[in-house]
N, C-alpha and C positions, 0 to 999 in steps of 0.2 A: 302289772298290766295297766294299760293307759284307759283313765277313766273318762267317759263322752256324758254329757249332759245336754240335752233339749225338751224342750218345752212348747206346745198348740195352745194359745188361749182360743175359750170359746166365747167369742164377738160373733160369729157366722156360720155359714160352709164351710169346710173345707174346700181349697181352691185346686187349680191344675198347676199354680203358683208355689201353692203351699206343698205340695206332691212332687214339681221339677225341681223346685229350689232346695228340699229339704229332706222331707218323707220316705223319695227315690233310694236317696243315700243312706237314711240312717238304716233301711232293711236291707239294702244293696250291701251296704259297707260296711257299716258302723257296726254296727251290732254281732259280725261276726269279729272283728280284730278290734275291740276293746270291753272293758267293760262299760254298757250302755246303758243310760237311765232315760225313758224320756215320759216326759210329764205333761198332764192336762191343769194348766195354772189357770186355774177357775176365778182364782181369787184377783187375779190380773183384770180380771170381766166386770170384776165391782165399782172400778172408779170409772166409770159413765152410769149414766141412766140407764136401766135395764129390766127387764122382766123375769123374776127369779126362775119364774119355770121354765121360760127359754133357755135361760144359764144351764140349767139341770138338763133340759132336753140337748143341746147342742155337746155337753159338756161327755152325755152320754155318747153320744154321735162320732165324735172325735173321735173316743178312746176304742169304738167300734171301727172305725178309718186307721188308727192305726195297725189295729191288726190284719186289717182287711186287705194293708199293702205290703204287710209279709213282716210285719216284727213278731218274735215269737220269743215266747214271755220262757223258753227253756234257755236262750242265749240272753235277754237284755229282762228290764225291771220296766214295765209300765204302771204309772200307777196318776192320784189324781194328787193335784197340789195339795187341796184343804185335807184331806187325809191324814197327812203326816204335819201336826203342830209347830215341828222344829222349823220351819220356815218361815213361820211370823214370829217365834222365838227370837230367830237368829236376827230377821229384819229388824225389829227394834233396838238390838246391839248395835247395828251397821248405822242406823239413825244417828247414834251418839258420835259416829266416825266419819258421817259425810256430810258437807257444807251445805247450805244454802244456795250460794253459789252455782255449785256444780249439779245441782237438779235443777234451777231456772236457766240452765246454757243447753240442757238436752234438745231437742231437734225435736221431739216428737211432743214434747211438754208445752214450746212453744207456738208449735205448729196448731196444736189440738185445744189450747187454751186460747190463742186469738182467732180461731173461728167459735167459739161459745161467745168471748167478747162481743165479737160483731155482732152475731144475735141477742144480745143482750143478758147474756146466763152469767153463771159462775161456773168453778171447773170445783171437783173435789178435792180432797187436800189429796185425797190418793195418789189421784192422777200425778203431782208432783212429784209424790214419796214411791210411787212405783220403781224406779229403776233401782232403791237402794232394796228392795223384795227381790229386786229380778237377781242380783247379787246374791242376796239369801239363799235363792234356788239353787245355785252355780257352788258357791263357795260351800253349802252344807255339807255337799256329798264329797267334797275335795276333788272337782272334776280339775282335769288338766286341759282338758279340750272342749268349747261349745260350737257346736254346727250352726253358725246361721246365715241370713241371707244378710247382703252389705247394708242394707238399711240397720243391723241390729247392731251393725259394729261398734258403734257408739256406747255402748250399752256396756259390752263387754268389757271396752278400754276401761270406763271406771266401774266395775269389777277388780281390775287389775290394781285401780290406784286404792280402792277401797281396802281393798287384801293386804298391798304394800302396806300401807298407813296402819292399819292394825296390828301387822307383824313388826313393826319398829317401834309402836309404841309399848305395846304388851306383849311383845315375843309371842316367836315364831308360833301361826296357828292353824294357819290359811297357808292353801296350794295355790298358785298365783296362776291361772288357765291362760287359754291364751283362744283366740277366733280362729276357728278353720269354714273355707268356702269351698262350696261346689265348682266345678272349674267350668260348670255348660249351664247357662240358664238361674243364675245366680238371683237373678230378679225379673223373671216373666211380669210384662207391660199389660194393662188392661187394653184389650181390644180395641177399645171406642177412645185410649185417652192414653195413646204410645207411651208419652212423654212420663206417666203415674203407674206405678207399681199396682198389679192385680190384685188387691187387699182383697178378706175377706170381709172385713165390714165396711164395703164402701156400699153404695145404693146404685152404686151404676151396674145393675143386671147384664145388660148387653154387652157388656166388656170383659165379664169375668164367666168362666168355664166352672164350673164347681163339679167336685169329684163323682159327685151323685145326679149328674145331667144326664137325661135319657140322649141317646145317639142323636135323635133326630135335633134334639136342642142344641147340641154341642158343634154341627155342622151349621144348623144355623147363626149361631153366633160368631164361629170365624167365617164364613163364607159374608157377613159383614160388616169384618173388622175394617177397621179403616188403615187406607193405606197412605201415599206420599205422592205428592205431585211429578210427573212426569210416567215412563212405561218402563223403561229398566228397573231391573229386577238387580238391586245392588244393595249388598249387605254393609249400611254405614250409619252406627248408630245414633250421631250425631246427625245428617241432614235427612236419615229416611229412618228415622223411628219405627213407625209403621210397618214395614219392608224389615227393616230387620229384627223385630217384637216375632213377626210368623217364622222366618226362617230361625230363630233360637229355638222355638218351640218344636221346630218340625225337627232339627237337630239334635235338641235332647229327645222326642222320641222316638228316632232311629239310628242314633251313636253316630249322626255325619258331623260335620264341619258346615259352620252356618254359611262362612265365606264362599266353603267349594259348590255351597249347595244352591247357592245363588246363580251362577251359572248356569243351571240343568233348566231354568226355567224362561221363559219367555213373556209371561203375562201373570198377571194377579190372581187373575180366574183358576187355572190351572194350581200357582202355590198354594194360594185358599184352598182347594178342593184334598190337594196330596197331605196338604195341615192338617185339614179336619177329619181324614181317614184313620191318619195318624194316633191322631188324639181317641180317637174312637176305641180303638185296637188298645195303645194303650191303658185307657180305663174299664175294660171289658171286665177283665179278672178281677179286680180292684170292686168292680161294683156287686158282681158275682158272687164274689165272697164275703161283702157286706153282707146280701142277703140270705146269705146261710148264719151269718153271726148274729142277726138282728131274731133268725128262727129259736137261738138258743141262746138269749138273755142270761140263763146261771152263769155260762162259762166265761163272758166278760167282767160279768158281779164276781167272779172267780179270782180271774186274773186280774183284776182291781185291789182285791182286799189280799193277794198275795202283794205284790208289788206293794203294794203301802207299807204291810209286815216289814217287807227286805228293807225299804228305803229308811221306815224308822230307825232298824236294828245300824245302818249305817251311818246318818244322820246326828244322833241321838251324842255320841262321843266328841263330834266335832260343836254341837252349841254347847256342851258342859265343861270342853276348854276354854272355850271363847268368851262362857260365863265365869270361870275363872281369873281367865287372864283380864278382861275387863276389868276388876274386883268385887263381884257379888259371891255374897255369901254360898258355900253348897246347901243346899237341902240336907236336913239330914231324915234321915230313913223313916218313912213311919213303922213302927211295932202291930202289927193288924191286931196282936191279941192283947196287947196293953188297950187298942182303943175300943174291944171288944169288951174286955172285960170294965171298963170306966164304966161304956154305956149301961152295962146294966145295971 
């Protein structure tokens, strides 16, 4: 069976981003026709500045969203990054196999480190050595498939070349995965700033919809998204951003065609309003069911510490090749009653 691996860090909210691009599918799809992992990569949250308990509080939040949008821990494995050891294990092996180089050409490495520059900071060594972790996540479990949105593509690709270069150097060890995309809504725009992906740790409030917005918020924020000069209502993502930012969203959530759906409308007023009903209806359930899961706290402490169990037990065989094949030594076994009987 074909194995799917994703991953939520907790930087934020959950977004209506993070839910169209990603979330939708993995309970929609994924998680019925493959075997599915998906992770709260907390440890992704440490290379910024940060506030441990927020990590802890958002990190909980998440993993209460994902079930909240229908993954269910009898078909797929939820579980939290730091949980399972074999991930910063496996990272440190991938260290010794990826350049220099190729973590200062990432897109997001030097995006995120020359805005610290300008304000005068530093960036953490993390923040550089992240994507050969994000690797670890991927390659641990022998995923074949990782869902993400086109911004992660990058990511993946050296995944791929990480895996390769392992496998030619120390034989075959690694499943080489490969990116699969949503086909609707692949990268929902913030509201206020068409042109920038709806992240969840950006600061611009007004642009991003977060999964847990009460109705009334959620209306007011696209009823003043920004739109595009002129009055046609034309789906072109290049000169009407804007324009076609609302019609993706109103499309993935009512199964239409962004194109055809541009036509039905006449004014802004009107698509804003039919969007943000939309949206409304879609996260009804979603939030509904948050608050029945947040009622009974055992059962996601539950589904936490199973899901870490599974991932170990899966895990665990693939860093002890990879420790091999590198050439470190095995462990050898400790005796519990040879060190019983020492101590005394």
């Amino acid at each position: 069976m074909t194995r799917v691996f994703s991953g939520v860090k907790p930087t934020g909210h959950l977004t209506l981003g993070n839910y169209l691009g990603a979330m939708r599918q993995w309970a929609a799809v994924d998680q019925h026709r493959a075997d599915a992992l998906f992770c709260i990569v907390d440890l992704h949250a440490l290379t910024v500045d940060h506030d441990p308990a927020r990590v802890r509080r958002l990190s909980r939040q998440a993993a209460t969203l994902l079930l909240a949008v229908g993954l269910d821990p009898a078909l797929c494995t939820v579980f939290v990054q730091s949980h399972v050891d074999e991930h910063a294990r496996l990272s440190y092996v991938l260290e010794c196999v990826a350049t220099d180089g190729e973590m200062r050409r990432t897109i997001q490495y030097k995006e995120k480190a020359a805005r610290e520059r300008e304000r005068g900071g530093s960036v953490r060594l993390s923040l550089l050595t992240y994507p050969v972790l994000m690797a670890a996540d991927i390659l641990v479990y022998g995923a074949d498939e990782v869902p993400v949105g086109d911004d992660q593509a990058q990511h993946v690709e050296l995944t791929r070349d990480l895996a390769v270069r392992f496998n030619q150097r120390y034989g075959h060890t690694f499943v080489v995965p490969r990116a699969t995309f949503p086909a609707v809504a692949a990268r929902v725009m913030n509201l206020q700033e068409p042109t920038s992906k709806m992240g969840k740790s950006d600061d611009s409030g007004p642009g991003i919809v977060y999964l847990l917005d009460e109705p009334d918020v959620v209306r007011k924020k696209i009823m003043r998204a920004v739109t595009d000069s002129g009055r046609e209502i034309v789906y072109d993502r290049e000169e009407r951003p804007g324009v076609a930012n609302l019609l993706e969203i109103l499309a993935a959530c009512t199964g239409g065609n962004p194109e055809a759906l541009s036509g039905a409308y006449e004014s802004y007023g009107s698509l804003k309003q039919d969007t943000a009903e939309a949206v409304v209806e879609l996260l009804r359930p979603v939030q509904e069911r948050h608050r029945a899961l947040c009622a009974d706290p055992g059962y996601v402490e539950g589904v936490l510490r199973d899901g870490a169990e599974r991932a170990r037990v899966l895990a665990r065989p693939t860093v002890d090749a990879a420790y091999r094949a590198i050439g470190l030594l095995p462990a050898v076994p400790v005796d519990t009653g040879v060190v019983l009987n020492a101590a005394r």
